[in-house]
N, C-alpha and C positions, 0 to 999 in steps of 0.2 A: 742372113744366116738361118739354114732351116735346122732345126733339132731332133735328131731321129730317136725317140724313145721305144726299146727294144721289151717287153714284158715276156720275160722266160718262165719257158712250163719247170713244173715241179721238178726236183728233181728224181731221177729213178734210184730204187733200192732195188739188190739185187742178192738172193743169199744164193750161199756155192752155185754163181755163173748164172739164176734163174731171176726171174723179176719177180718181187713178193708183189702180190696184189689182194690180201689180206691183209688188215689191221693185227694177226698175230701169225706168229709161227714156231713149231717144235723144233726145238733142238737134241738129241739125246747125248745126255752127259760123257761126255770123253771126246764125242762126235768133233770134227771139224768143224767151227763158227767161221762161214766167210762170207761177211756183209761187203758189201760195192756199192756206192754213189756216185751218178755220173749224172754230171749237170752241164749247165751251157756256158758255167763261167767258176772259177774255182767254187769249191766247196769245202766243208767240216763237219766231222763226226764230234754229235754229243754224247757222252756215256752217263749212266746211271750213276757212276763212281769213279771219281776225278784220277783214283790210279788205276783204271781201266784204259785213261787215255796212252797210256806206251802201247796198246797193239794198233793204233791208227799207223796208217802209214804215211811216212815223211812225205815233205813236197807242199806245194801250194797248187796245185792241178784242178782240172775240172773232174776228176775220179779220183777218188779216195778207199782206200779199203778199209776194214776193224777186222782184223782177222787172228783168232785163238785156235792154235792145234787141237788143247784138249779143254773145252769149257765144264766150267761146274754151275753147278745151283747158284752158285754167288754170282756169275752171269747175267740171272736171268731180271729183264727190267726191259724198261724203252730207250731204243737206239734212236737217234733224231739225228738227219741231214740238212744241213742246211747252207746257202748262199753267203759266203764271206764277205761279200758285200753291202750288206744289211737286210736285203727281198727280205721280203716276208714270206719267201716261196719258202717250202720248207717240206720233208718227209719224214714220216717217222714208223715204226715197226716195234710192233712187243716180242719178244723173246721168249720164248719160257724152255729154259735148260731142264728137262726132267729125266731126275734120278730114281733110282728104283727105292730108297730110302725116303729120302728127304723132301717135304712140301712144300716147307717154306725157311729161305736163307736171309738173317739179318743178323746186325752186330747193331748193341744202345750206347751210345754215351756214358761215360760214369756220372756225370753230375746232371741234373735237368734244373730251372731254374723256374720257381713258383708265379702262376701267373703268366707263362709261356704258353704258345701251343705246339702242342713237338706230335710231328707227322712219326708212327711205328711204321717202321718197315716190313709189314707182313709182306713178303710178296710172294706170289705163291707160284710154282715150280711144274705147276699142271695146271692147264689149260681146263680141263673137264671137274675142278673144283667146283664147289658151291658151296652157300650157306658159310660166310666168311664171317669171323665173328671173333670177339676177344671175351676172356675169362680169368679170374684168379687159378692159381695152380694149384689150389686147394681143392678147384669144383664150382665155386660161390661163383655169384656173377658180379663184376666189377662194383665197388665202393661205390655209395650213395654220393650223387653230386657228380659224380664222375661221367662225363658227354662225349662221345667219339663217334666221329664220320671214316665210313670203310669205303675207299677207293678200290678197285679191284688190280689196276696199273700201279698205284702207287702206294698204299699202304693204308693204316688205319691211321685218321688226324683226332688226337686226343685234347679236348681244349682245356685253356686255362687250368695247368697242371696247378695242384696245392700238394704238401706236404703230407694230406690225410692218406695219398694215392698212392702214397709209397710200400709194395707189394710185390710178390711172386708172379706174373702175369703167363698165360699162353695164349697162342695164336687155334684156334681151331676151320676146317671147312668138312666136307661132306665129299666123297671122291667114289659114284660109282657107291652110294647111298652109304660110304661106309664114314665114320669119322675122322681126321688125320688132324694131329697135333703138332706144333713145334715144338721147339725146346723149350724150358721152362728159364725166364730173362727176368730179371727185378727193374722197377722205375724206382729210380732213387731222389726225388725232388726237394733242393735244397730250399728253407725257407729263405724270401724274399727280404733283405732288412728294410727297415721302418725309420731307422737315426744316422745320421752320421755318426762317425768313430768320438769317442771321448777322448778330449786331448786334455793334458795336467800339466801344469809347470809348475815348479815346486812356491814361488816366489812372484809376488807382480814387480820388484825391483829388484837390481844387482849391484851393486858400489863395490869397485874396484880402484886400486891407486895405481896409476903411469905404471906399466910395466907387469903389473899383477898376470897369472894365468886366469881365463875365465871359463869355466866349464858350467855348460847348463844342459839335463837332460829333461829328456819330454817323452812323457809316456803317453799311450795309446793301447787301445784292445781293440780287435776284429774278429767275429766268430769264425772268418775264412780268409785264404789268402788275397781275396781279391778290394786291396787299398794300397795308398797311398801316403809315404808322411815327406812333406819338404819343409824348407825353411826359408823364410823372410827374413831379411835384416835388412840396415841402412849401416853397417857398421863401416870403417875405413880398409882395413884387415879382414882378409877372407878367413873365413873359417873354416873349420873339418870337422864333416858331418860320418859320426858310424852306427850302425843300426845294428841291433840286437834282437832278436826274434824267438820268444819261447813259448811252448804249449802248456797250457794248465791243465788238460785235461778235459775240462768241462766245455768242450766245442768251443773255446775260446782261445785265441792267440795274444798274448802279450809283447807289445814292439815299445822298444825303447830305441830313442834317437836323442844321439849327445852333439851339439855344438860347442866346438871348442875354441879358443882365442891363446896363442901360446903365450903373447903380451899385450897386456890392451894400450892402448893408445888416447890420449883426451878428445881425438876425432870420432871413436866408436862409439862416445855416447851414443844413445838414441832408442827406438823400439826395435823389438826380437822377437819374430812371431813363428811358433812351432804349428802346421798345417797339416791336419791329416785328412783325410778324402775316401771314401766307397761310391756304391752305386746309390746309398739314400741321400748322399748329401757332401756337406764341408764344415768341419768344425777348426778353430782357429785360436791358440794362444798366445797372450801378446804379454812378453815382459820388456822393462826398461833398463838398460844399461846407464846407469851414471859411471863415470869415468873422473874422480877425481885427482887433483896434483898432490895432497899432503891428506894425513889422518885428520878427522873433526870431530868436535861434541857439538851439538847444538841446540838450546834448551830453550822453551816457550812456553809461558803463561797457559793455561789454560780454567779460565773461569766463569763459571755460572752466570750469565747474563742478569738475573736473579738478583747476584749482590751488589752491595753498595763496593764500589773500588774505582781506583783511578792508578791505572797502570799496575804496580804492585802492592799499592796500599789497599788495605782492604778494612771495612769498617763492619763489625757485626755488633749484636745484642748480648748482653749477659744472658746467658744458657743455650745462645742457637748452636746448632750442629753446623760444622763448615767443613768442607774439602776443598783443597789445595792439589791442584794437580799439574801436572808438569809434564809436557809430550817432549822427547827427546830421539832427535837425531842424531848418530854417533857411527863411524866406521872409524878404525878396528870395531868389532861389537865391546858392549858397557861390560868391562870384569867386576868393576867397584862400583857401589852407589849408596847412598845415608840420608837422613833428615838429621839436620841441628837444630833443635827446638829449646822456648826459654828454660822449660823442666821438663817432666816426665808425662806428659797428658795423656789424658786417657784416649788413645788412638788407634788404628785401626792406619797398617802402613802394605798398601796394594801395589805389588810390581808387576810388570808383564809385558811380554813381546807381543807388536802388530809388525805387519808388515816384515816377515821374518826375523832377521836379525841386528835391521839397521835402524828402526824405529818403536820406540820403545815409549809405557804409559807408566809414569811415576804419578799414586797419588795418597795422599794423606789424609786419614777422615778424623777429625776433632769432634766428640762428643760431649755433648750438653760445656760449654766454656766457661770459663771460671775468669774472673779478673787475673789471676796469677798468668794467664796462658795466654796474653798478649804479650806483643811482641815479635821479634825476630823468625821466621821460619825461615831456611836456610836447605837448599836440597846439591848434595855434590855427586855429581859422576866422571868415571875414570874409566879409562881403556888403557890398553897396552902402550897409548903411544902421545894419549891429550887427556884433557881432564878441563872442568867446568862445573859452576854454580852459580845457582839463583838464588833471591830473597826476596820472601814477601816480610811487610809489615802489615803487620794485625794489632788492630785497632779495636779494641772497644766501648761500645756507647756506654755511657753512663750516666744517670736520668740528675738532673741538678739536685743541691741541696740549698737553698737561699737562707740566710741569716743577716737581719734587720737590727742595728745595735746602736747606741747614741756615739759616736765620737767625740764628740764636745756640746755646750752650749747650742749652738745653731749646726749642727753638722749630724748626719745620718750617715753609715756606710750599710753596706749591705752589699756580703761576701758571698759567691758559693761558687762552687767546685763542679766539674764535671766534662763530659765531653762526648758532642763536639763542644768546645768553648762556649759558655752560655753567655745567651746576652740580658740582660738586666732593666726592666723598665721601672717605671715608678708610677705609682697613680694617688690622686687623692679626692676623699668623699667625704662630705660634711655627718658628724656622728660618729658615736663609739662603734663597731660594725668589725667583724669576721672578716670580713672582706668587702672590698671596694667593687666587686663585680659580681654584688648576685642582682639576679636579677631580681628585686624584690618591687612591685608599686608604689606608687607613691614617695619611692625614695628618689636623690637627687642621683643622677648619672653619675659616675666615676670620671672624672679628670685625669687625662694623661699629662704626667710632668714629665721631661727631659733632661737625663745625666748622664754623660760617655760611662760605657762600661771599659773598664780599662782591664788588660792582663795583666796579672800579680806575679804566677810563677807559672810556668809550664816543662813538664818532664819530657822525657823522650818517648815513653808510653805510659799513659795513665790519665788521668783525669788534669784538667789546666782550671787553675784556680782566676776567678775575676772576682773585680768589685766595682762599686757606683757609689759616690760619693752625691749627697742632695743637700743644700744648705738651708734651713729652715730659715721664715721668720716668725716669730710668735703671735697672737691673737688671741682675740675673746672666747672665738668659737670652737668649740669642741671638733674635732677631724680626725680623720682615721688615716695612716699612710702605710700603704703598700708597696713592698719590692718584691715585685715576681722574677724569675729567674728560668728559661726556658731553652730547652734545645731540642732534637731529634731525639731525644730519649725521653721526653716527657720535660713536666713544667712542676715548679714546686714556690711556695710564697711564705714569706712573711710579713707582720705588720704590726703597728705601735701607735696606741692610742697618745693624742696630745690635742689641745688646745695651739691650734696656728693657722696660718695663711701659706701655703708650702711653694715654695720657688724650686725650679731647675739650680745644681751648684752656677750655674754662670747666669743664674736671674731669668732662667725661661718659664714664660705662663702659657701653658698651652691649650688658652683660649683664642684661637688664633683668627685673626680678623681679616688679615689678606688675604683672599684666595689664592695664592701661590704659598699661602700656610710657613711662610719666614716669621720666626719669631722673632718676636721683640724681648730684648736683653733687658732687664730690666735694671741694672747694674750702671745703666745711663739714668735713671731717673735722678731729678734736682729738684729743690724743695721751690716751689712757687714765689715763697716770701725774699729768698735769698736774688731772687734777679730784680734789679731793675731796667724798665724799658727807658727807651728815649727816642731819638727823632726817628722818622718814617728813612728807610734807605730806598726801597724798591714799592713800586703798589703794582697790584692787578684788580682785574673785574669781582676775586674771590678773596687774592688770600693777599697777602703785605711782608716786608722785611722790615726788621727795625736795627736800630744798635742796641746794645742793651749792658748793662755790667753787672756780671755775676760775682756776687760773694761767696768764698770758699768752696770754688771750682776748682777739683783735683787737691787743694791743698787750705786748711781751717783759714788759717789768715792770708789766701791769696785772693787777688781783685784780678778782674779778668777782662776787657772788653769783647765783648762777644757779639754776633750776627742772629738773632732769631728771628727764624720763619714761623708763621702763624697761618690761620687765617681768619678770613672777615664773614661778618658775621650774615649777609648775603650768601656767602659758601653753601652747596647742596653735598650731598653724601658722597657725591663722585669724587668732588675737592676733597672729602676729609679721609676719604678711602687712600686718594694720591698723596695726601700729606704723609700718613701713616706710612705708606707702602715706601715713599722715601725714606722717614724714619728707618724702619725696619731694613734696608738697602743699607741706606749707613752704618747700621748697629752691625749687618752679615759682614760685609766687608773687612770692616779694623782700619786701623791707620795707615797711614804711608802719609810720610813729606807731601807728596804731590798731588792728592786728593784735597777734596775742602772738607776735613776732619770733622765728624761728629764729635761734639762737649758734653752732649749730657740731650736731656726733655724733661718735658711737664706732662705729664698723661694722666694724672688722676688731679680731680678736683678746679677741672675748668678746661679749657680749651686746649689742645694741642699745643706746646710751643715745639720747636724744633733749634736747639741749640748747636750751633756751627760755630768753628773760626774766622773770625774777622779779618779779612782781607782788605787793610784802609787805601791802597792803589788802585782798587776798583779793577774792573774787566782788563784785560790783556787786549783786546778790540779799542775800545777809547785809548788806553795807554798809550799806543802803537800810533794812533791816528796824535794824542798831543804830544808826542817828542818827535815825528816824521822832519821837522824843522828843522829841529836843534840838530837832531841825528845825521841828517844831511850838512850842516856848518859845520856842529863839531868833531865829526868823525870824519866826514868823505870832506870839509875843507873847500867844497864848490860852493859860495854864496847864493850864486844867479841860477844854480838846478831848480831852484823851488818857483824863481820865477816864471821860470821857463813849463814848469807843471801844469797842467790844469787840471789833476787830482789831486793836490793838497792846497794849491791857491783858494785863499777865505775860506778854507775847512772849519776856522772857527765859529763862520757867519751863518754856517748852513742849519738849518733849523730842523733838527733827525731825532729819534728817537732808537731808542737802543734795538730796539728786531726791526728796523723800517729797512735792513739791509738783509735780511735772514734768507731772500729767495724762497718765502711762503707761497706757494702755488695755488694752493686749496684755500675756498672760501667757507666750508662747511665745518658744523660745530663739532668742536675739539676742546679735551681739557689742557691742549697746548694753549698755554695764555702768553698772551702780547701786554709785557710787562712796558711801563712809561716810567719816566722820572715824576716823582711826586713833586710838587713848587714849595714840601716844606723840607722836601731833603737836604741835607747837607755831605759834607767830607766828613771822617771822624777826625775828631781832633789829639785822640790817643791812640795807638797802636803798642809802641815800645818808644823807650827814648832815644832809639836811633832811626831817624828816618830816610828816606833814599828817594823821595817821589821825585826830585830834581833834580837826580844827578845824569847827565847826560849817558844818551843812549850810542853803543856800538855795536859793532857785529857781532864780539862774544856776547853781549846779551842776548842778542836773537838766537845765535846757538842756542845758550842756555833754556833758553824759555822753550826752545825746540826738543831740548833734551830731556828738560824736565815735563813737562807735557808727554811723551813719547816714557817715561818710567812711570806715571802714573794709569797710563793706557796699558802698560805690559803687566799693571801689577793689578787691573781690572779683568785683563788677561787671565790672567793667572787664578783669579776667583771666579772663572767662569760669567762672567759679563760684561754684558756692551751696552755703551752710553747710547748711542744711536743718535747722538745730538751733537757731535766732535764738532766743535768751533771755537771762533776766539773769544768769540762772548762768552763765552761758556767756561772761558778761563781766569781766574782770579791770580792779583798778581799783590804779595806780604808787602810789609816796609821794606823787607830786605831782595823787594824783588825776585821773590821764590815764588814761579808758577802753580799755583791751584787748578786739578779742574773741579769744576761743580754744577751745576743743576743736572740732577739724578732722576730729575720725572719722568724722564723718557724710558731710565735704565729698565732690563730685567736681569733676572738670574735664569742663566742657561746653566745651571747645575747638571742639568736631568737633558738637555737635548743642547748642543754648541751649536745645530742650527735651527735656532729658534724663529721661528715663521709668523709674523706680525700682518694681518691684514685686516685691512677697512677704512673706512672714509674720514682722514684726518687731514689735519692742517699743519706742514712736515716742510723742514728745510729743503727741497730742492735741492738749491746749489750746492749744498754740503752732501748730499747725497751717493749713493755708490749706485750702479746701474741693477744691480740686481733688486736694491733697495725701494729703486724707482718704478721700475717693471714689474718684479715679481711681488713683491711687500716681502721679501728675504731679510731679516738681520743677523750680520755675524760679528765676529771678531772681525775677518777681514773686509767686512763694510765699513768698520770703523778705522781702517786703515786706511781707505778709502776718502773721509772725511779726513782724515789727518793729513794726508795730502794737501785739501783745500786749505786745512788752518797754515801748513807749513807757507802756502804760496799768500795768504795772508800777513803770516809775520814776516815776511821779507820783502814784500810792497809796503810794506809799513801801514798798514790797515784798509788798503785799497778791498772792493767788494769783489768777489771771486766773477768771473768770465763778465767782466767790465762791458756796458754799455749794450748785455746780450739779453735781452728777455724773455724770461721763462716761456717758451710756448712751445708749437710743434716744429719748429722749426732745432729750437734749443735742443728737445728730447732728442730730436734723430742726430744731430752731433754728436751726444753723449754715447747713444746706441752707437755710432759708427766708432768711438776711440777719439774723440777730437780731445786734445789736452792742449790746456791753457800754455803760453809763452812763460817763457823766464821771466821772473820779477826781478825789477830791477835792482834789487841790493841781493838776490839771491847769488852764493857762489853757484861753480857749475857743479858742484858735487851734492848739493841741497835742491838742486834742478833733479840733477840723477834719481834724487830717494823721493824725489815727487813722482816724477814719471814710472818708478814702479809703482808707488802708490795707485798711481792712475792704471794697472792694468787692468785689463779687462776680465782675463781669467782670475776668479780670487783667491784659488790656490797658489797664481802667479807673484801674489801681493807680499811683499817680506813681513817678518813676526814684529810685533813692538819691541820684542829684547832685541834681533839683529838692526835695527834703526838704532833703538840704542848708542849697539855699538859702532854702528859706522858713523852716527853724529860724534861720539864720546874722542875718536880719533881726530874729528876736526876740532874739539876743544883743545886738545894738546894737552892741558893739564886736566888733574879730577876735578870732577864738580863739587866733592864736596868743599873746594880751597875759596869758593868763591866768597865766601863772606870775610874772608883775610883781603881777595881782591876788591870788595866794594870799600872795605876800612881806609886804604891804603888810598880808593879813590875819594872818597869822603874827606881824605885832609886837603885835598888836592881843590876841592871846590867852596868858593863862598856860601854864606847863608842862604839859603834858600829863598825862591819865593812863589808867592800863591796859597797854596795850602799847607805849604811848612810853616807859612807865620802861625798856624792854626796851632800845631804840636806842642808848645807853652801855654795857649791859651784856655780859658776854660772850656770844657765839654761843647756847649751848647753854641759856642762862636762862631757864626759861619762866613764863607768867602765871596759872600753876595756882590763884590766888587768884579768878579769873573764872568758871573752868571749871563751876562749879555752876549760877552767876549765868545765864550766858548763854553757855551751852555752841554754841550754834547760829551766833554773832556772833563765835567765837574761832576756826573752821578757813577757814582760804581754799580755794576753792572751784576746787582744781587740779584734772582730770578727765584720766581714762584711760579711751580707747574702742579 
């Protein structure tokens, strides 16, 4: 395919019938104008002035005419022919209509725009002009700054119009050496804006209720007509927009544009944004329609980060300045509003709208406060249609008042008033002395002593009265005692010279020797002369247990047999530190049945004793292991089970010692001592005059020992400590066969942390062990749950050793690690199976409380425990005299059952311990 590209000559102008071959040509005004272009393929005439084009002639043709009967000056300009095709071929011809008048014909714009360049149309009407020029119409020559290029075709291009230029202007040239003028035309050059339009909404929110009309108008100003104002919304409901447009006069227009909503809807929530627009820019307001179902109040605190408060309680100082202030939310708007104060204070009461008329600042200013002016502040508001109020409570401090007075003989009170509630210490310093805390040389420190400050009375506002009761004892030395009294408003003291030795009301000296700073009650101490000791129960490497009978313990003419711990006189400071630390364990505690009860000590004037309850059945371990015989004849009625054993067959012959079962892993030095039977120990021979070591063992007594064991762990529970030693050795069991536990060496007081964290290199039961215990050095309460598990699988083997014939090593650990739990003991039901295996969980949050054990053993007793000593009575008629160590209980103290000691040497020592 060849392409034949044709390049066509220009095309021809022709005026009336001739060919122009001049760039210009004369016309004389009125004359006939007949331009002709004739080209090779259609053509069009361009005109100077777009309504000049109706004298072209119709047609799409290769000739075209522009033809004017009578032209004028306004004519005159460049005609241009050109290819409708796109060529670039093109002709063009200048015209010049000349009048016998007129030199130059144009018409301006009314408005020019600053910063434009706007071509004047001088065009000039005679060819033989010159000297083409522009001028004010005054004479002057055009304004400074003002730049214009003169086209002699096209006119004069005046640049970058400004505002200054705005003027009477003429056209001048020279014609035939003479001068010719035009008419005299103004440039009017509007200045250029610099801002978008200023848009107003009255309001940045709107609250309307279901159905309400909404009307929101938006004003705007422009100094000319040329803007825009629309509207954004997300509403549900169209709206109806009308615009209002007025002059101020001062070359500014004022436009107002209303959005209206006939009924709103809870869908129109949302934003509303009034938009106006020029040539500088966009400016844009945005308000918020909330759209609620019912009228509301809604009021909120509003208070100085600054003050002391907690929600609406508020706490200040006598004489500080306070405000009270309250933001409130409210559609209908607030018509009513008040403060209810306790009187009339001296105040300063500030209202006022934010946010037009739906949020509102309530606040109250309190100058310099007076005691009178706590209390109640109370703020109400009301609308047409809801209503609502707040209250603070105000509170003020007030610095304590302390008063030191005698009560009685041995008794101190010491009262004072104030608030917050003061708390009350005691201190005492040897010497007559101002106070027990100055700091003076050479004097003896001050002594803190220990007495609950208890509350007396307390008002609804006002000062809360306490006291501190402290019980003296008298002395040679002259002392001084102070009761300070102190709170957030300051601290204030009294004090009372006397001759004493001063105690805590419940006997605390706080001179405290334990490093976990547990006092010792001194309310236990017993006078040295009134005990006497007797035979050795338990011995170790430091310390010993003996039997002992205290005279007028608890009561003048009672006799008491009793257990005292000592120690021996080998002992180093770490033994006497643990003796004490026991002591002092027992003294925090208090009683319960089920513990092995503190009686009383010896602390001054000679060695430590430590006075317990005497437990003449010895360990709950031995016990278990000498009636596992009888237990199995008399109860379960199989003769031949025992034969068939080979864990209790010649139990009596075995030759053990009381921890030789404990699962002690560690060989390294510990003040865990490995207590022995001493060869001068014996049984006691008095207890009570009702004894029970022989009366045969059943399954309600293994409950019971279950049960009570498991009440005395809920009730160490409950004091925040763990034994960390839970076993049966560890259990002491009355005449009356009432479980004890006891040795306390290991215990702490978790007062201050429940997971108290024990690590280092000791010598620790293993088997009784909980896995966190072992791994991590963790003690808890439910590690001791943990342990109580093993003792349970102990008392229902009848004193078999926990994970039987397994030894301690690595093989044992990683069992424990993986969950391996011991089998059912053979006299265990399967429900005492159950309460082992949770014991045995893994997770120890998983492990049940000591009180729900309790109560799921308490269920398998059937009846209370506390009936059981009606049930032992009732078994006691039931059985003959006793024998072994019952022969002992008529005899005297010192008789002992040396006829046994071969037999069953292991079933003859009670299982007293010293740690």
């Amino acid at each position: 395919i060849t392409a034949v590209i044709f390049e066509w000559r220009r095309p021809v102008i022709k005026l009336n019938s001739k060919v122009v071959k001049s760039a210009e040509v004369v016309v004389r005004a009125g004359s006939p104008l007949d331009l002709r272009c004739e080209g090779e393929a259609p053509v069009i005439w361009q005109t100077r002035l777009p309504k000049h084009r109706r004298y072209i002639s119709k047609g799409n043709g290769t000739v075209r005419t522009f033809k004017v009967d009578r032209p004028t000056a306004e004519f005159t300009g460049t005609y241009k022919c050109y290819y409708t095709n796109g060529s670039h071929r093109d002709s063009s011809v200048y015209v010049y209509v000349k009048g016998e008048l007129l030199l130059f014909r144009f018409q301006l714009p009314e408005v020019l725009k600053e910063g434009e360049s706007y071509l004047l149309p001088c065009l000039l009407t005679d060819p033989e002009a010159t000297d083409i020029s522009l001028r004010m119409n005054n004479g002057t020559s055009v304004p400074p700054g003002m730049n214009f290029t003169i086209f002699r075709h096209r006119g004069i291009l005046i640049h970058s119009l400004h505002p200054s230029f705005n003027a009477d202007y003429i056209c001048t040239a020279r014609v035939n050496g003479v001068e010719k003028t035009s008419k005299a035309f103004s440039i009017n050059v509007i200045q250029k804006l610099r801002f978008p339009p200023y848009v107003f909404l009255e309001t940045e929110e709107y609250v309307r209720i279901v159905g309400e009309k909404l009307k929101i108008p938006c004003t705007t100003h422009n100094p000319n007509f040329y803007y825009n104002v629309t509207w954004k919304y997300t509403t549900k409901s169209v709206p109806k927009i009308a615009e209002i447009v007025r002059s101020n006069g001062e070359n500014r227009l004022d436009i107002e544009s209303t959005l209206t909503i006939a009924a709103v809807d809870l869908a129109d929530t949302g934003n509303i944004s009034c938009i106006g627009s020029n040539e500088a820019g966009v400016n844009t307001s945005t308000t918020y329609l909330l759209v609620v179902d019912k009228p509301y109040i809604r009021l909120s605190p509003q208070l100085s980060p600054k003050l002391a408060h907690e929600g609406l309680s508020v706490e200040v100082n006598e004489g500080d300045d306070l405000e009270l202030s309250v933001l409130i939310e409210a559609y209908p708007h607030i018509t009513k509003h008040r403060w209810d104060t306790p009187i009339s204070p001296n105040t300063i009461f500030l209202f006022f709208t934010i946010y037009f008329c739906f949020r509102y600042h309530a606040i109250l200013q309190l100058k310099r406060m007076n005691i009178q002016e706590q209390g109640q502040y109370t703020f109400y508001a009301q609308s047409e249609m809801a209503n609502a109020s707040i209250t603070f409570q105000v509170q003020m401090y007030q610095r304590p008042i302390a008063v030191v007075k005698w009560e009685n003989v041995t008794t101190l009170t010491c009262t004072s008033h104030g608030y917050p509630p003061p708390r009350i210490i005691w201190y005492q310093c040897f010497g007559i002395r101002p106070t027990c805390n100055e700091n003076n040389s050479g004097l003896q420190m001050a002594i803190p002593l220990q007495a609950p400050t208890v509350e007396v009375q307390r008002e609804e506002y006002g000062a809360v009265e306490v006291e501190s009761v402290l019980t003296v004892a008298f002395s040679n030395r002259r002392m001084t005692v102070e009761c300070v009294a102190f709170n957030l408003a300051g601290v204030s003291s009294d004090t009372l010279a006397m001759n004493s030795t001063i105690t805590g009301c419940d006997g605390n000296n706080y001179t405290f020797i334990d490093p976990t700073q547990l006092p010792y009650n001194e309310k236990w101490e017993f006078p040295r002369d009134k005990l006497k000791l007797g035979k050795i129960l338990g011995a170790g490497a430091f310390g010993k247990v003996v039997e002992a009978t205290a005279y007028g313990l608890g009561k003048e003419d009672n006799v008491m047999r009793v257990a005292v711990k000592m120690l021996k006189a080998s002992a180093h400071s770490d033994e006497r530190e643990a003796l004490m630390s026991e002591l002092k364990i027992l003294s925090h505690l208090g009683h319960h049945q089920n513990i092995v009860n503190l009686l009383g000590a010896c602390t001054y004037g000679g060695p430590v004793l430590v006075i317990t309850e005497y437990c003449c059945l010895g360990d709950l371990l031995n016990f278990l292991r000498q009636k596992a015989e009888t237990f199995v004849n008399f109860v379960m009625n199989i003769p031949d089970i025992m034969e068939n054993s080979t864990d209790y067959k010649n139990i009596c012959n075995q030759k053990q010692f009381i921890r030789s079962d404990s699962g002690i892993s560690s060989e390294t030095s510990s003040t865990y001592l490995e207590m022995r039977p001493s060869r001068l120990a014996e049984l006691p021979t008095v207890e009570s005059s009702e004894g029970n070591g022989d009366w045969p063992l059943d399954i309600d007594d293994l409950l019971r020992f279950s049960f009570q064991v498991a009440q005395g762990l809920d009730f160490l529970a409950s004091k925040n400590c763990i034994h960390r030693d839970v076993a049966a050795r560890n259990v002491l069991l009355t005449s009356r066969r009432e479980a004890k536990i006891c040795d306390f060496g290991l215990a702490r007081d978790i007062m201050n942390d429940s997971n108290y964290v024990v690590k280092g290199n000791a010598r620790l039961p293993v088997k009784w062990m909980a896995p966190e215990s072992i791994f991590d050095c963790v003690y808890t309460v439910q590690s001791d749950v943990w342990s109580y598990g093993i003792l349970l699988w102990e008392i229902f083997s009848l004193g078999k050793s926990p994970y039987p014939s397994m030894a301690v090593d690595t093989r044992f650990y990683k069992m424990v690690k993986r969950g391996y739990q011991m089998s059912q003991p053979d006299f265990a039901p399967p429900e005492i199976y159950g309460i082992m295996k949770m014991c045995w969980h893994l997770e120890p949050t998983e492990r049940p409380t000591f009180s729900k054990i309790c109560h799921m053993i308490q269920r398998l007793l059937g009846d209370q425990p506390e009936q059981e000593q009606l049930t032992y009575q009732n078994v006691q008629q039931q059985v003959t005299e006793g024998e072994g160590c019952d022969e002992c209980f008529d005899g005297p103290c010192d008789q002992s059952c040396d006829h046994q000691e071969e037999e069953q040497p292991l079933m003859k020592t009670n299982n007293y311990q010293f740690c």
